[in-house]
Each structure stands twice: as C-alpha cells, then as structure tokens.
ROTI-381444 format. One record per atom (N, C-alpha, C, O): residue in one letter; x, y, z. Coordinates in steps of 0.2 Angstrom, whole numbers, plus 2048, in hexadecimal, padded with zeros to 3 digits. Atoms other than C-alpha are relative to their C-alpha. Layout:
! residues N
AXYZ...
! end
This chain:
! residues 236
X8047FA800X800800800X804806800X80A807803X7FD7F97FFX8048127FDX7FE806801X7FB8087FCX8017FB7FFX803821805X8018067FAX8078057F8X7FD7FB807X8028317F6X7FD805805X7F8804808X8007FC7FCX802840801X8018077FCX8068087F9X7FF7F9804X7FD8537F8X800804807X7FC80480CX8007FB7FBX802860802X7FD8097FDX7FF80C7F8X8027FA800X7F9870804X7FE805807X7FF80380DX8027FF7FAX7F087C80FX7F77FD7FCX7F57FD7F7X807800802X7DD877812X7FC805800X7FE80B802X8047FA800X7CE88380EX7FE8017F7X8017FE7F3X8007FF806X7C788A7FFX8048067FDX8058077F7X7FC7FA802X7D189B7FFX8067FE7FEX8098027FBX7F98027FFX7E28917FEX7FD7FC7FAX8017F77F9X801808806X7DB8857EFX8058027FBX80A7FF7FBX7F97FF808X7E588C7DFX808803803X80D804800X7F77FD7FDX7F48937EBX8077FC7FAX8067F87F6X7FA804802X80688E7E4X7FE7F8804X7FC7F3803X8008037FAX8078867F4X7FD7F8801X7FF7F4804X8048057FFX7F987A7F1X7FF7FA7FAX7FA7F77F9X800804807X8008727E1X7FF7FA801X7FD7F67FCX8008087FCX8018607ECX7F97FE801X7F77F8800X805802800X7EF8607EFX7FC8037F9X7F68047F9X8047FF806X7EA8657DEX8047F87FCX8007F37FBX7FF806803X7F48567D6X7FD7F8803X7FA7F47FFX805807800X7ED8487E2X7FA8027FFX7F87FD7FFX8057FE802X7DD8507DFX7FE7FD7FBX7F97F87FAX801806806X7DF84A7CDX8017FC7FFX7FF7FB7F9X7FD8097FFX7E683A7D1X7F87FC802X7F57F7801X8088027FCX7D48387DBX7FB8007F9X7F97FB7F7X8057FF805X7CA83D7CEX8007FB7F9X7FB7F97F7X800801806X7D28377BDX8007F5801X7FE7F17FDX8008087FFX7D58237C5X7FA7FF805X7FB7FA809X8068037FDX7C48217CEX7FF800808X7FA7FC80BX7FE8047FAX7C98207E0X7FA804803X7F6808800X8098007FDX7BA8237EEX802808804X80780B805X7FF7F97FDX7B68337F5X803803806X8067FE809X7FC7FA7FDX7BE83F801X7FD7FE806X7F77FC807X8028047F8X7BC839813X803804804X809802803X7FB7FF7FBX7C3842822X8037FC805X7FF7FC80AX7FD8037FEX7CF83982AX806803802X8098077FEX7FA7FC800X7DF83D831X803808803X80880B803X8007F97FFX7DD84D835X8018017F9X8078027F9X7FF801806X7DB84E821X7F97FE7FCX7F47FC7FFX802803804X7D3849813X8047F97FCX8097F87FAX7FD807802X7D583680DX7FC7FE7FDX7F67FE7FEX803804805X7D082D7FEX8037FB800X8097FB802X7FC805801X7D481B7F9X7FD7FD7F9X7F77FE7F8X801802805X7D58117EAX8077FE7FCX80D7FE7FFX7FA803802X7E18097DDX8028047FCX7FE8097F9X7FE7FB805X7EE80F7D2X8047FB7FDX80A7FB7FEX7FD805804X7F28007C6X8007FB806X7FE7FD80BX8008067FCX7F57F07D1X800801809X7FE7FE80DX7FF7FD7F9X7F97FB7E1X7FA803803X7F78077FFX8037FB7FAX7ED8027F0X802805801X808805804X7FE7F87FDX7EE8147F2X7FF804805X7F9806804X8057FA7FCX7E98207FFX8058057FFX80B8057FEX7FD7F9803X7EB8327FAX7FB805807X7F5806809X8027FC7FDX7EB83E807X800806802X803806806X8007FA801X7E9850808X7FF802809X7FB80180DX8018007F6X7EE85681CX7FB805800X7FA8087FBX8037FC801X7E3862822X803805806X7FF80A809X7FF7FC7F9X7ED869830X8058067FCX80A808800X7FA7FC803X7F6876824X8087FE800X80B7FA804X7F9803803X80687581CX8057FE806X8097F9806X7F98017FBX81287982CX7FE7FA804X8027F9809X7FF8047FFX80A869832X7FE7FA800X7FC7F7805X802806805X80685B827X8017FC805X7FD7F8808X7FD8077FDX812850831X7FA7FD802X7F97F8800X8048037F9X80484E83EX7F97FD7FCX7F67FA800X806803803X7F7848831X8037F97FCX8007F37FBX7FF808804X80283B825X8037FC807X8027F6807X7FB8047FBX80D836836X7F87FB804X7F97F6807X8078047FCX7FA82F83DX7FD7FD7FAX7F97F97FCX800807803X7F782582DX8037FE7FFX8027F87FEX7FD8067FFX80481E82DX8017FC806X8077FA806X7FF8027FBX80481883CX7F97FD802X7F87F8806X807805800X7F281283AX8007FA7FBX7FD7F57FBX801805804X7F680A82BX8077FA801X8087F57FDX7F9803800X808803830X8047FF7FBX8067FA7F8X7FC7FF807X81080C822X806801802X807804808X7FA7FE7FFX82480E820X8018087FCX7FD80A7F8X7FF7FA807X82B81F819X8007FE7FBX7FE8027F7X802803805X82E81380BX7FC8027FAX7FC8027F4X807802804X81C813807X7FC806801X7F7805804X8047F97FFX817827807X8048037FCX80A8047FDX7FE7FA802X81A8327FBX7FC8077FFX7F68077FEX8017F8800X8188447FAX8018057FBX8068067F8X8007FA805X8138527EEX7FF804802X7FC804807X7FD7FA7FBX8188617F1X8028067FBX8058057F6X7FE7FA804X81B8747E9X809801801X80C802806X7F87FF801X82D8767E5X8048087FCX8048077F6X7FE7F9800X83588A7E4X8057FE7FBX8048007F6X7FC801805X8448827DDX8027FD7FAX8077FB7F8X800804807X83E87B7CCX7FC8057FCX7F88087FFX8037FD806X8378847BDX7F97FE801X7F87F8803X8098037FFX8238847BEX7FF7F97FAX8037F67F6X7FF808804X81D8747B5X8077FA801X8067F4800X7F98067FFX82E8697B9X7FF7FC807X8007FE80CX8008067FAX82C85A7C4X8077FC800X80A7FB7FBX7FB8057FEX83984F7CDX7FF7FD803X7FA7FE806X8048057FCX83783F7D6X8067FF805X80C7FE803X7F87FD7FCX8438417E5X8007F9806X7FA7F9808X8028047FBX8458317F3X806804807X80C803808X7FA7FF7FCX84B839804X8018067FFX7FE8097FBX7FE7F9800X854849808X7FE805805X7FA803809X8017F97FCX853859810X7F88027FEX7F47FF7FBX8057FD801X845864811X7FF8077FDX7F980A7FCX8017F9803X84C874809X7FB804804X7F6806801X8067F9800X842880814X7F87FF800X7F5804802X8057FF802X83287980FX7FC7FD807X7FD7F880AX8048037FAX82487A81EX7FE7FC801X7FE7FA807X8058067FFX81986B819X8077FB802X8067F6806X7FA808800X82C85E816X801802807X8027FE80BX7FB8017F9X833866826X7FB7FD805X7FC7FB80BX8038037F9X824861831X8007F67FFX8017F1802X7FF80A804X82484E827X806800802X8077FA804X7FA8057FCX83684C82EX800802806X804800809X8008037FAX83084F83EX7FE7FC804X7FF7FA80AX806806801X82384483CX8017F9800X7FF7F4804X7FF805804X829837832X8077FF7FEX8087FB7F9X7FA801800X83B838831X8028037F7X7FE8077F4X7FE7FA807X84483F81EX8007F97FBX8037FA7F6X7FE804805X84382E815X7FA7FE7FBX7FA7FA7F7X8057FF804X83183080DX8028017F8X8078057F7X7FF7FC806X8308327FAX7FD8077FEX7F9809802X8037F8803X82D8457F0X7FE7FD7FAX8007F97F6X8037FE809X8238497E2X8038097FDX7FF80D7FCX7FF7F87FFX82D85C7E0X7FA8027F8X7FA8007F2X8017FE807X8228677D6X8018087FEX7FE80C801X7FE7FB800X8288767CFX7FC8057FEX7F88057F9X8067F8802X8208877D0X804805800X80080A801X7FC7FD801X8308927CDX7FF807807X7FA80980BX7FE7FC7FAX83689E7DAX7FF8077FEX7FF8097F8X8037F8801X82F8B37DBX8088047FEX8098097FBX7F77FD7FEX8468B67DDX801802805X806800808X7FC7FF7F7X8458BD7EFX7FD7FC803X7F87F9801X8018057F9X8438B37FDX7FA804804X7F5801805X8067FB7FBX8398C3806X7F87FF7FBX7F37FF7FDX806803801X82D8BE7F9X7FB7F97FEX7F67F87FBX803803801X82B8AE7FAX7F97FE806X7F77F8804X8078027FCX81B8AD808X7FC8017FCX7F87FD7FAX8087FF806X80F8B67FBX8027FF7FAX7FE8027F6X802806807X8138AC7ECX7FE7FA802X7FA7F77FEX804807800X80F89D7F1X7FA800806X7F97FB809X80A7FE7FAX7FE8A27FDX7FF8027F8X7F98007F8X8047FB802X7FA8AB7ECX7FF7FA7F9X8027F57F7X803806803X7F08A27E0X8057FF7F7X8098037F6X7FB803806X7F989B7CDX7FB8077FCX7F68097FDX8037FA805X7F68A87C0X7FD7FD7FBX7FD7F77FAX802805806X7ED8A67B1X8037FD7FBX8027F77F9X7FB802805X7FC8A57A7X8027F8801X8027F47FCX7FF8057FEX8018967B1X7FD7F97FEX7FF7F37FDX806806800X7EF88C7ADX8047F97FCX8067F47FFX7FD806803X7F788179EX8057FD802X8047F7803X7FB8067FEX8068787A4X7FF800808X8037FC80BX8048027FAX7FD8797B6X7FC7FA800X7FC7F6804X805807804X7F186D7ACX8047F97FFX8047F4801X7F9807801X7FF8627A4X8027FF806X8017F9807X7FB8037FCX8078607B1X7FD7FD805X8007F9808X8048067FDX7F98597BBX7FF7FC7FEX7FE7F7801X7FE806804X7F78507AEX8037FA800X8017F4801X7FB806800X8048477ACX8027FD805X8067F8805X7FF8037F7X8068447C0X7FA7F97FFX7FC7F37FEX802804800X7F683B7BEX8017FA7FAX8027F47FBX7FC807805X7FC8317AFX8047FC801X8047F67FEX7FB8027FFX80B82C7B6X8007FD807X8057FB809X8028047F9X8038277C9X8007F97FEX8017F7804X7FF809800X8038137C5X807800802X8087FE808X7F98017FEX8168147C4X801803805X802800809X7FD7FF7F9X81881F7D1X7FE7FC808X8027FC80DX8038057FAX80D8147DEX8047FA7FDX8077F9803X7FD805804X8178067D4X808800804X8097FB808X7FD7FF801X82780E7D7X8078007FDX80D7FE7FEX7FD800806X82D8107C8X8008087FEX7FC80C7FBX8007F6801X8348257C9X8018007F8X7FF8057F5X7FE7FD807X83A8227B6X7FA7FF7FDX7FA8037F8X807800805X82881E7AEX7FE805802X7FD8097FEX8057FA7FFX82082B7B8X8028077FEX7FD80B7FDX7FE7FB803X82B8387B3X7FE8007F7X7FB8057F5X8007FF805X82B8337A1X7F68017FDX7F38047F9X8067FC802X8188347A1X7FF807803X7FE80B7FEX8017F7800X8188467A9X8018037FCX7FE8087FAX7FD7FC807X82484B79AX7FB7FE7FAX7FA8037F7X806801805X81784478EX7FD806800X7FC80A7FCX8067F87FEX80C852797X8058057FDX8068077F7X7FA7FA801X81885F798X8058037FCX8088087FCX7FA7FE807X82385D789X7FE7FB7FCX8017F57FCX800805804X81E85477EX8037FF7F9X8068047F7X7FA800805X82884F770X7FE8017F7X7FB7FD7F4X7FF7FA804X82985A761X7FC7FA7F7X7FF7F57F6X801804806X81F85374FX8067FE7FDX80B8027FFX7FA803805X82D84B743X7FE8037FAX8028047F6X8017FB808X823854733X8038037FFX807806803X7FA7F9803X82C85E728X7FE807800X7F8807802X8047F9801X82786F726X7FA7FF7FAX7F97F97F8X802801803X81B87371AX8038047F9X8078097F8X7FA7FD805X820872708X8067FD7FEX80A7FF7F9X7F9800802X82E86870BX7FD7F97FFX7F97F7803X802806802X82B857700X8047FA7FFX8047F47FCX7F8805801X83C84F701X7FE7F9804X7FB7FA80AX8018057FCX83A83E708X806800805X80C802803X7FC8027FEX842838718X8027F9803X7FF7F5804X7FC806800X84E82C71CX7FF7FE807X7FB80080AX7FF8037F8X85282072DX804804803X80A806803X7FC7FB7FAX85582C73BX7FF8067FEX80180B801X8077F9801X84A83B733X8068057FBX80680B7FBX7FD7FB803X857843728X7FC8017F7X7F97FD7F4X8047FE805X85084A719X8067FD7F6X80B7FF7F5X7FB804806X85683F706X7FE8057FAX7F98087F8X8017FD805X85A8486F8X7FC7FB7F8X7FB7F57F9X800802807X8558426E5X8057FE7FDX8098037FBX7F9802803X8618376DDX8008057F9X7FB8087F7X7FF7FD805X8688416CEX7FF7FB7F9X8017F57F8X800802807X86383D6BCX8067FD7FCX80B8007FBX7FB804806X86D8316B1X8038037FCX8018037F6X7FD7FD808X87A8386A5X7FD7FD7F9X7FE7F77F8X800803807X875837695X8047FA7FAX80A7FC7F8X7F9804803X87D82768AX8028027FBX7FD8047F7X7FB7FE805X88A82D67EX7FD7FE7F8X7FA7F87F7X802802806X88682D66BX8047FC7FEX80A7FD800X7FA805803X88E81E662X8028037FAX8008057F5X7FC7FD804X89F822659X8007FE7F9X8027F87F9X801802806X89C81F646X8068027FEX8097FD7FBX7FA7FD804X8AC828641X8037F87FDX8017F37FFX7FA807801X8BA81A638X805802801X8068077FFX7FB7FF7FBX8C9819641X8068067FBX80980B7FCX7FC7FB807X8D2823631X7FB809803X7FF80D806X8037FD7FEX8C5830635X802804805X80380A805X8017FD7F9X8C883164AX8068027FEX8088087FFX7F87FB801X8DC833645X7FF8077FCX80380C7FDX8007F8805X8D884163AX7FD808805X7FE80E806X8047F97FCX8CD84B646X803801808X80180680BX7F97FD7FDX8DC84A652X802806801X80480A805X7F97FA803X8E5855648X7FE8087FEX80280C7FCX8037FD806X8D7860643X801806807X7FF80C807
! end
C-alpha cells in the first residue's frame, strides 16, 4: 500500500495558491482513476482506491502546511506504513514552473510542510517536487506562493497535472523513470517530424531529407568515321 500525500493549506481562499499545487495534483489523481470520495480522516481529507495493481490512499492534511507532519505521521501509523511507502507532492521555488522531479529522501530546503514531515516521520519519505519558479527575493517569497497561479500559468498548470495523473501507476509502482517520461509527454511533447510546407524531397532512415538521383548522361553518338578519316582529323 501507498501513501500519496498533496500538500497544501485547507479552505477555499487557499485553493489556486502556488502553495497548494500538492493538493491540486492528488485531486486529479482522485478524479481521473475513479478512487472514492473525500472522507475526513486524519486530521485531513482521505480518499482510497487503485492505481494499476497498487492500493492508494491519497491524502490532503488539513492541519495547514507548517503542520502536515501531524496528519500523514497518524496514517501512518494507523495503517503501519514505512517512510518507504509515502510519497509527497509538493510546490517547489527551485524549479521552473511546470518541471517536476521525483526526489527519494533529503533535506527540506526551507519548506514548512517537508520540515514538519521530518519531524513527524523522519527525512526518508519520497517527493513529487513541483516547480512553480521563484518571485527572486526571498522578502517575497510569503505572498507568491499564498497568492493564487496567474492566468498565464493556466496551460502548463493543466499539463502538468496531467501528466502527474498519467504517470501515477508508475509512481505507486515505483517506477520514477516511467512517471517522469509520461509528465514529459504532458509538458514537452516531442516535436512533429513533417517537413515544412512545400518541402517534397523524400526522407531517408534517421529523418534526413534525400536528394533526386541526377539524370543519366546521354549515350555518345556512334563513330562512323574510317580510321584514314580519324588520322586526318587529328591533323586538321
């Protein structure tokens, strides 16, 4: 069994926050694989269901960010889970908006909801980091991430929940390389192979473009001359 733990704060003024990109992703892990409704528990919300051959519970703590610990550290401890068997999605300062990593272990950089999880649960749990890129100063970052995703944001906010949800079997699995390369599916997807328009050259194995063999020299007229002839026209 596996704990998938989205971190956010609770409420509905905090719903589109940077902050709250953890509980927007297992949201749509709930939604798009069928699992049962929203139940509180935990000091949280809890849902359960599968994610390919695996048991999921996906949790959302409800005890605000600075102290998740105290909501995942009491399922696990109901369900006799190891840090092994929890991982963590989580808004991430130091990655470009859209860019996920799948991280096992580590520090907490700073972040309110991981540092109360390793007091909770020790630092050997999995991460989901997902990047919401940094404001540059430090003094700003409390009201960027309280403050909700801009419009501009919406599309690769979308992908990229996307492709979380896509790539949830492998990571309940854990399997970090599948899960990444379905997010990249979402969020980059790999570029058509067509040629421009106009361009009608056929191409070759490994996409290079083949030219048209050149036309045949024409075959030579046959020599009639007689050899007395060719010596003459030697000289001429």
């Amino acid at each position: 069994m596996k704990l998938i733990v989205g971190l956010g704060n609770p409420g509905s003024k905090y719903a589109r926050n940077r902050h709250n990109i953890g509980f927007m992703a297992v949201d749509r892990i709930a939604a798009d694989h069928g699992f049962g409704p929203w139940r509180p528990r935990f000091q949280g919300q809890l849902s359960e269901g599968r994610l390919g051959s695996e048991k999921v519970l996906l949790l959302k703590p409800g005890t605000f960010m600075n102290r998740s610990g105290q909501s995942v550290g009491e399922a696990m401890r109901f369900f006799r889970l190891d840090p092994d068997d929890v991982i963590v999605l989580h808004d991430e300062l130091d990655l470009a908006p859209g860019k996920a990593r799948v991280k096992q272990g580590g520090g907490h950089a700073g972040h309110n909801g991981l540092r109360s999880l390793h007091a909770h649960i020790g630092d050997a749990y999995g991460r989901v980091r997902l990047g919401i890129g940094h404001p540059g100063r430090k003094e700003l970052v409390a009201g960027y991430v309280l403050h909700d995703f801009a419009r501009a944001d919406e599309t690769w906010l979308d992908d990229l929940l996307r492709g979380i949800s896509d790539g949830a079997p492998h990571l309940a699995r854990g399997d970090g390389g599948k899960f990444m390369n379905a997010v990249a599916l979402r969020t980059a997807p790999p570029r058509s192979s067509a040629g421009t328009a106009g361009n009608t050259a056929p191409r070759a194995a490994g996409g290079t473009t083949t030219q048209p063999a050149p036309a045949p020299e024409p075959a030579p007229e046959p020599d009639e001359r007689s050899p007395l002839q060719k010596l003459a026209d030697r000289f001429r």
